[in-house]
NUTORLUM-593873 format. One line per 4 residues: number of its first residue (from 1); their letters; for each residue x, y, z of N, C-alpha, C. Coordinates in pm, whole numbers. Layout:
BEGIN
NUM	a	X Y Z X Y Z X Y Z | ...
This chain:
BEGIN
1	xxxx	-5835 -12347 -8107 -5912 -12443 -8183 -6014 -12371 -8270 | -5990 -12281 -8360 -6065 -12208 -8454 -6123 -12311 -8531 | -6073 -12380 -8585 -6161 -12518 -8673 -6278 -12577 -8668 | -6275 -12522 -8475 -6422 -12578 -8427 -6501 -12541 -8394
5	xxxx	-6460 -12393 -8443 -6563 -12277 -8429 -6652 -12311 -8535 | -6813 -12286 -8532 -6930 -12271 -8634 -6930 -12129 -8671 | -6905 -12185 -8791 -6915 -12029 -8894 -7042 -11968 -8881 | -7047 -11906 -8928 -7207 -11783 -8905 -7242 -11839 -9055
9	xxxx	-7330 -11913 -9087 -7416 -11874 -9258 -7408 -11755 -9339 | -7369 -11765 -9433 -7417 -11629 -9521 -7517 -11646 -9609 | -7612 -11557 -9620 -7725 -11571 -9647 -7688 -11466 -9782 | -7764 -11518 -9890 -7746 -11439 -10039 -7815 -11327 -10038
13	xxxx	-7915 -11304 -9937 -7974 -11134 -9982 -7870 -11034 -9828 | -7784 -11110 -9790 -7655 -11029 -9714 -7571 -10978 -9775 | -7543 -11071 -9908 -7444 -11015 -9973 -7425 -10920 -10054 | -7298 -10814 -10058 -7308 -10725 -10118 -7300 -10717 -10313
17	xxxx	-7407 -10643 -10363 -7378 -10674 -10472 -7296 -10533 -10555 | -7161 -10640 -10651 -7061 -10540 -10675 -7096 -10434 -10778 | -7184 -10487 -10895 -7239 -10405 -10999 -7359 -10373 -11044 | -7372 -10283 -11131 -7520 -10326 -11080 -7579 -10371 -11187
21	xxxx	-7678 -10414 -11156 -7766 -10562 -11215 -7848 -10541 -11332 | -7870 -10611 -11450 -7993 -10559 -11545 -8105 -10667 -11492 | -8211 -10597 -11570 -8297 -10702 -11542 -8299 -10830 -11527 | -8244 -10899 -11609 -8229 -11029 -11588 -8170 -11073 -11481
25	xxxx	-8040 -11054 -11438 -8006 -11070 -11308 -8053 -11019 -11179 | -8189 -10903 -11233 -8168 -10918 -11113 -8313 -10944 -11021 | -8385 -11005 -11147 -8518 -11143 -11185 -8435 -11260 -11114 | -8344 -11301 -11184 -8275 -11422 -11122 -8235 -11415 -11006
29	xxxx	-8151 -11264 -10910 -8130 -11306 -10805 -8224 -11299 -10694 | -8363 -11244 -10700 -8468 -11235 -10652 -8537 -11331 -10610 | -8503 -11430 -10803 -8575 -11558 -10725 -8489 -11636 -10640 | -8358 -11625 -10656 -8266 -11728 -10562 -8243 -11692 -10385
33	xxxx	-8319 -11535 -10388 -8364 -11519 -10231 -8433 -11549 -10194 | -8574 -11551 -10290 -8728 -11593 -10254 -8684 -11749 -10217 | -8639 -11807 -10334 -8609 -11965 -10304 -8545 -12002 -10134 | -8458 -11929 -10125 -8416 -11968 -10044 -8397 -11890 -9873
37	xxxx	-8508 -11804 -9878 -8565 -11776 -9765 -8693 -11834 -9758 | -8745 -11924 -9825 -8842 -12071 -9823 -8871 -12054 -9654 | -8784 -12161 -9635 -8797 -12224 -9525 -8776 -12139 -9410 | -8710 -12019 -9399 -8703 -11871 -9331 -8868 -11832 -9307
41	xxxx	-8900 -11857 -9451 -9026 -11757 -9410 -9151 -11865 -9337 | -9151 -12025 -9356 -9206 -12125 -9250 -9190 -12109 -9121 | -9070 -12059 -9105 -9032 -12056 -8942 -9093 -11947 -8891 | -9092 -11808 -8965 -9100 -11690 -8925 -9271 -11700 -8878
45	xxxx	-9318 -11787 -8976 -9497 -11816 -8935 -9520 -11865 -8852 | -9432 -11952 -8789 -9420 -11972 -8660 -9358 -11920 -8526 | -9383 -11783 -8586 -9328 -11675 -8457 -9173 -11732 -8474 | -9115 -11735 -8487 -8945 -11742 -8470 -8880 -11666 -8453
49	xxxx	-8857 -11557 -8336 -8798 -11443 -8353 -8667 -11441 -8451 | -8580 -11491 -8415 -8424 -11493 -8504 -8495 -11539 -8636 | -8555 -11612 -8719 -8576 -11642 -8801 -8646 -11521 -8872 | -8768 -11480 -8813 -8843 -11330 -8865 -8736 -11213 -8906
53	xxxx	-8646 -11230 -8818 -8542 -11119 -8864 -8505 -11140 -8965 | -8481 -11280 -9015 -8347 -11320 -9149 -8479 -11324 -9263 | -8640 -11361 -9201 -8695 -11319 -9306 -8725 -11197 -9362 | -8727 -11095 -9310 -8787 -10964 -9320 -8641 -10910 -9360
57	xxxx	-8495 -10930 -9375 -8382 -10904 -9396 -8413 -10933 -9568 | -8444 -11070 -9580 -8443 -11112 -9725 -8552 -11057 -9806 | -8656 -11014 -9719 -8769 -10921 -9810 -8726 -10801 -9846 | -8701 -10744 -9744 -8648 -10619 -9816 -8522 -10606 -9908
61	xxxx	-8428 -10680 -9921 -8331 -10721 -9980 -8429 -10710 -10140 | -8489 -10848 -10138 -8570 -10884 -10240 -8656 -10742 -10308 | -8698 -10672 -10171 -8790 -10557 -10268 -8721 -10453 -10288 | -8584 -10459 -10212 -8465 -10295 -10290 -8425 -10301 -10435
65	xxxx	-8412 -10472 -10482 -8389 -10530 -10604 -8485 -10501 -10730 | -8648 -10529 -10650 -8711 -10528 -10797 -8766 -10397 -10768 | -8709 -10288 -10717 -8763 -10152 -10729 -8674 -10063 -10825 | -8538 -10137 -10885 -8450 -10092 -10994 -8503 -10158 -11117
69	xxxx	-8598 -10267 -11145 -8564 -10367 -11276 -8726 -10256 -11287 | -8644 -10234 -11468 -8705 -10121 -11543 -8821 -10157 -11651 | -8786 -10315 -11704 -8895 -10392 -11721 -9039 -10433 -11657 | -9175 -10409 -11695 -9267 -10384 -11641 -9292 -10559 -11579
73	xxxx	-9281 -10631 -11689 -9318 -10754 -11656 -9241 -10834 -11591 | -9141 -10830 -11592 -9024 -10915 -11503 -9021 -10825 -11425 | -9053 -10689 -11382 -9137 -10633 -11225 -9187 -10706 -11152 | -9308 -10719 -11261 -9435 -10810 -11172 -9422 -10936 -11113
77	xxxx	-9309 -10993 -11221 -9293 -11133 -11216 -9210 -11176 -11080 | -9124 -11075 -11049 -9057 -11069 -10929 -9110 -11005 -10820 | -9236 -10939 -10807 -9283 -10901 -10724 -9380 -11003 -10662 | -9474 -11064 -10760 -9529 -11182 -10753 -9452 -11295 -10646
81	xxxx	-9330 -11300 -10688 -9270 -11424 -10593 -9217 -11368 -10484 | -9203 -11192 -10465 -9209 -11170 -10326 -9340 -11207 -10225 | -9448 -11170 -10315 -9572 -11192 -10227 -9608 -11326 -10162 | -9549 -11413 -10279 -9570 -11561 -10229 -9449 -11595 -10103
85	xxxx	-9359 -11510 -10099 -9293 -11510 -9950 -9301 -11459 -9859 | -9374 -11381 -9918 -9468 -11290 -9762 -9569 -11366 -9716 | -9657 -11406 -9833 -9775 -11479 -9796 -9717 -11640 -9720 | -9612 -11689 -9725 -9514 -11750 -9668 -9558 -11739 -9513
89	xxxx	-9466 -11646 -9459 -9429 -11581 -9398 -9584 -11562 -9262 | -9672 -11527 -9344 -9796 -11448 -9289 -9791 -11305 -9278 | -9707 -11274 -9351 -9696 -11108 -9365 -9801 -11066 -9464 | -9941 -11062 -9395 -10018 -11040 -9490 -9980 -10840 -9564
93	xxxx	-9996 -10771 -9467 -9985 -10643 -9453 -9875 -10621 -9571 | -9750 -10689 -9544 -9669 -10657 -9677 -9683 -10690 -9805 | -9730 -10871 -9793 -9833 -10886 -9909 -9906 -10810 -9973 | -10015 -10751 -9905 -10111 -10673 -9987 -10090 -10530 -10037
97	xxxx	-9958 -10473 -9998 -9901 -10382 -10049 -9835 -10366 -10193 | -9747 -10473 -10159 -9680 -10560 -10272 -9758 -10554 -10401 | -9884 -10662 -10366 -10005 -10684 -10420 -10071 -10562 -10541 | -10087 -10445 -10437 -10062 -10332 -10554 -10021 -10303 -10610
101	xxxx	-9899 -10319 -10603 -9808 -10218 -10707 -9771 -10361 -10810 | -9879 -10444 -10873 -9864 -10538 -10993 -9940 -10476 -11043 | -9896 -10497 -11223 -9960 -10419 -11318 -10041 -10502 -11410 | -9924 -10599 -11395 -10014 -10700 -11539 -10126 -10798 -11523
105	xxxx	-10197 -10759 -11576 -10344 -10842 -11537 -10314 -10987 -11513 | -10257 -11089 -11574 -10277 -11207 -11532 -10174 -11245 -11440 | -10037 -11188 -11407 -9986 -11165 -11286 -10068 -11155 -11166 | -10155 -11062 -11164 -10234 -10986 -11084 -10302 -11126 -11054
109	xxxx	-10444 -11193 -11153 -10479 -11275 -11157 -10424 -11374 -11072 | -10329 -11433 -11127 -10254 -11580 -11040 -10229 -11544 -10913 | -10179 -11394 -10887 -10144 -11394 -10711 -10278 -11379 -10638 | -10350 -11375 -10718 -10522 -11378 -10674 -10573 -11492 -10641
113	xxxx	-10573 -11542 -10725 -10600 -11698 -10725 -10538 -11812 -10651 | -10382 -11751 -10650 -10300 -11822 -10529 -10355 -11802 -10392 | -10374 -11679 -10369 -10379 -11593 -10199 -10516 -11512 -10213 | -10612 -11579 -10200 -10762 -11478 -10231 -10786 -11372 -10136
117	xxxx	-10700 -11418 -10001 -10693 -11303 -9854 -10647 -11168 -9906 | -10564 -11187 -10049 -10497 -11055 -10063 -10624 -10937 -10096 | -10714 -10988 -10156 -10797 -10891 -10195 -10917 -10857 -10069 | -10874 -10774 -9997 -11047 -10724 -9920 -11046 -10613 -9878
């Protein structure tokens, strides 16, 4: 009765990617991990062991990605929406790492203004 077996989820920062990416794609697939390790990274704030794993899977996923995109600002721009999934998450520590390595002042600004904990 295989039919009634539950498949395992595949999660988009699991998957392997075949080519490799320019900036734009790979801005876009960053945000479609951030998006959708959402609710990953709610659980994980709530101590969730299995869940912390699939979040901290999709962060780093997310930050192997925007450590290739050669564009300064769609850097930031994707680094930015990692932080807001860390800050998710309660991963302050990775947050404020993150946090540094933004360049552009009003980038910088908004994740400031979003998460004021990042700065102390």
């Amino acid at each position: 009765m295989k039919w009634f077996a539950r498949q395992k989820r595949a999660d988009i920062w699991d998957e392997a990617i075949e080519s490799p990416l320019g900036d734009i794609e790979a801005a876009a697939r960053i945000r479609a991990i951030c998006d959708a390790a959402a609710q990953t990274a709610i659980a994980a704030a709530r101590n969730d062991k299995s869940e912390n794993a699939r979040y901290e899977r999709a962060a780093k996923a997310a930050m192997e990605i925007a450590m290739k995109i050669s564009d300064g600002l769609m850097r930031d721009d994707a680094v930015h929406r990692i932080v807001n999934l860390c800050m998710t998450a309660n991963d302050l520590k990775t947050a404020q790492i993150l946090f540094r390595a933004i360049h552009t002042s009003w980038i910088r600004e908004t994740a400031q203004r979003d998460h004021p904990t990042l700065v102390q």
